[in-house]
C-alpha positions in Angstrom: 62.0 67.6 110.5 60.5 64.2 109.4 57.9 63.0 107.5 57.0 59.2 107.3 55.0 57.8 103.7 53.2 54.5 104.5 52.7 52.4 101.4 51.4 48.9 101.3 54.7 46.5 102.2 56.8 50.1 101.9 57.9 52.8 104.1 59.5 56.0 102.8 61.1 58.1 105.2 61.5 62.0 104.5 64.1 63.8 106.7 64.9 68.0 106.3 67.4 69.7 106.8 67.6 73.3 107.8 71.2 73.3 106.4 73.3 73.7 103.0 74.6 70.4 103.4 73.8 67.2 104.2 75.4 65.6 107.0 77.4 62.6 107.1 75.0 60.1 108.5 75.3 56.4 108.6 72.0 53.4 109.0 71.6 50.3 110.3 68.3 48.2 110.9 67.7 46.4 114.4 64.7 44.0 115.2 63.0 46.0 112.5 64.0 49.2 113.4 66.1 51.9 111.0 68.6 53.4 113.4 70.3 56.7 111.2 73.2 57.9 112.9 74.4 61.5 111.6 78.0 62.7 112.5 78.2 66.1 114.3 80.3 68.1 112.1 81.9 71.1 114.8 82.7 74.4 112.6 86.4 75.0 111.2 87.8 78.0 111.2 88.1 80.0 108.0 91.6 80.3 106.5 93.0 83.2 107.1 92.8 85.2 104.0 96.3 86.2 102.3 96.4 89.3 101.9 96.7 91.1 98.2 99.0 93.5 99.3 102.3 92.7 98.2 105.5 93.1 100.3 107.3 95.8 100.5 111.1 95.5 99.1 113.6 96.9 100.9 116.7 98.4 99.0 119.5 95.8 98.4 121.7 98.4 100.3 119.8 97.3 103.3 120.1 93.7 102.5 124.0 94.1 101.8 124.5 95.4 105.1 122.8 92.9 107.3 125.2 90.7 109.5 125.3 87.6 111.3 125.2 88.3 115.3 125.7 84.2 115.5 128.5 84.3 113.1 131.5 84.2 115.6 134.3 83.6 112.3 137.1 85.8 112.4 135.6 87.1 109.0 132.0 87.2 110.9 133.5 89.7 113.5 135.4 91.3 110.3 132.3 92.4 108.7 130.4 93.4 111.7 133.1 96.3 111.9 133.2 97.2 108.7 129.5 97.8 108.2 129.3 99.1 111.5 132.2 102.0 110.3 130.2 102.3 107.0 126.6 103.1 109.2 129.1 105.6 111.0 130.1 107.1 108.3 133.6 106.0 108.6 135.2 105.2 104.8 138.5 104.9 105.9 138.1 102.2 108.5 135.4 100.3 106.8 138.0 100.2 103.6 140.7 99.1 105.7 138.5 95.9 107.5 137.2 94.9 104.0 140.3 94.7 102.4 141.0 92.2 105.0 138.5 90.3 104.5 138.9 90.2 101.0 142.5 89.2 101.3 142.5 86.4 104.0 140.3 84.7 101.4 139.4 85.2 98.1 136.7 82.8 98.2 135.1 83.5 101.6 131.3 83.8 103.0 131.7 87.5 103.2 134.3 88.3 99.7 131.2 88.9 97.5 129.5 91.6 99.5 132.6 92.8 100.9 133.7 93.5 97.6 130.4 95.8 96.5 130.7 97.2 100.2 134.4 98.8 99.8 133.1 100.3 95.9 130.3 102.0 97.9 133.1 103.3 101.0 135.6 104.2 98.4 133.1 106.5 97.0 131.8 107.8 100.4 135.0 108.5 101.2 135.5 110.9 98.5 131.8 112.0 98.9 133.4 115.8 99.0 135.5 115.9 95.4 133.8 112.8 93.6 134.8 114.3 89.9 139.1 114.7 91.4 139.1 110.9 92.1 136.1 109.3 89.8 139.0 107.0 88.7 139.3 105.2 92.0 135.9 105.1 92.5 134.6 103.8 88.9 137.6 101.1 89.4 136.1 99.9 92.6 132.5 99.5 91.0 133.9 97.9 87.8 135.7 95.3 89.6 132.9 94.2 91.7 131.1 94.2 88.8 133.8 91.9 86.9 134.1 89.5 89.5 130.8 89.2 90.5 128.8 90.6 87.4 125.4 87.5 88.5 125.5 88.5 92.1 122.2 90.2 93.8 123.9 93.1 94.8 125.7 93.9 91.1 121.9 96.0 90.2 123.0 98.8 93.7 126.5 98.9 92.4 125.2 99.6 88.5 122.9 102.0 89.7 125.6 103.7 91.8 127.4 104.1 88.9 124.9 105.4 87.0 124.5 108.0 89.7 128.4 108.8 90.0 128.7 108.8 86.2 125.2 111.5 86.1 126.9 113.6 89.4 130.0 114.0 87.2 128.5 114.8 84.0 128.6 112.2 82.0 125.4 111.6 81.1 125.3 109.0 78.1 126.9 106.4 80.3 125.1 107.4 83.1 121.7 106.0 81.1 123.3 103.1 80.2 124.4 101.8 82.7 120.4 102.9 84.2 119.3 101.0 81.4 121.2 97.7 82.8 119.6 98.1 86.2 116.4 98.4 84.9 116.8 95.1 82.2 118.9 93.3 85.8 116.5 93.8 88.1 112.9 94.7 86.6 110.6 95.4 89.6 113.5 95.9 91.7 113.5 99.5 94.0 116.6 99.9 92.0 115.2 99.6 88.5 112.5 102.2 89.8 115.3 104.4 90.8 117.0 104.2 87.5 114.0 105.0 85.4 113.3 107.4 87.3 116.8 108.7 86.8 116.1 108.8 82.9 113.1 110.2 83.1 115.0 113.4 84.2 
């Protein structure tokens, strides 16, 4: 709405607004007349709100295993076979195409998880008589471990050791090396896994 004030030689001019805001407007005067101009302002969409649930983590396990479908490499067809023998539950031939991949080069794209992959086979594949051959297996972890001590995937391999080394009755170590998950990787899956482990 408007409202107009006449004073002598003045004119006030009272406008309302039915709104929170004012408007962009613009004025201009023409043979004595006040022209105001107000820009049409069309509604923007809200922002979608973010939401304040926070993502859920998936196990590093799940993230050592992933694979390349574009990767056409010799070593990117390597390690499609060997974690597709792992996922099948075959140690022997998942051992057998890392080591190749390790081998042809000890600086390649796939070396690093290849290495924590054939600590994890070596262990499945003496899933039945773990304490008979914890040697083997606790050599496997350890050198991934030495090698690649910063990597992401060194937290799985500590916890799996903390879990061979709890299996086998050796329980000191066991929480130690629980204790360096959980100081590795706090917030981790893994570091939830090893306090749990503790908590025990």
């Amino acid at each position: 709405s408007a409202t107009i004030i006449t004073q002598p030689k003045k004119m006030r001019l009272m406008l309302y607004f039915d709104a929170k805001n004012l408007p962009p407007f613009t004025t201009h005067v023409n043979d004595n007349e006040l022209h105001v101009t107000f820009v049409r302002q069309f509604p923007t969409k809200a922002p979608k709100s973010k939401s304040t649930r926070p993502k859920e983590k998936a196990p590093m396990m799940d993230t050592l295993l992933e694979i390349d479908p574009e990767d056409t490499s010799a070593e990117g067809y390597l390690w499609q076979d060997a974690v597709n023998a792992y996922q099948n539950k075959h140690p022997a031939e998942t051992i057998r195409t890392l080591k190749k991949i390790i081998t042809t080069d000890l600086a390649g794209p796939y070396t690093e998880r290849a290495t924590f992959l054939l600590a994890h086979a070596n262990e499945a594949q003496f899933s039945k008589n773990k304490l008979a051959h914890i040697g083997d297996i606790r050599n496997s972890y350890e050198d991934a471990l030495a090698r690649f001590g910063n990597s992401i995937f060194a937290p799985d391999a500590m916890l799996a050791m903390g879990h061979l080394l709890a299996e086998t009755g050796n329980k000191a170590e066991a929480t130690a090396y629980f204790n360096l998950v959980m100081k590795k990787a706090p917030g981790s899956l893994e570091a939830l896994d090893a306090a749990l482990q503790n908590a025990k």
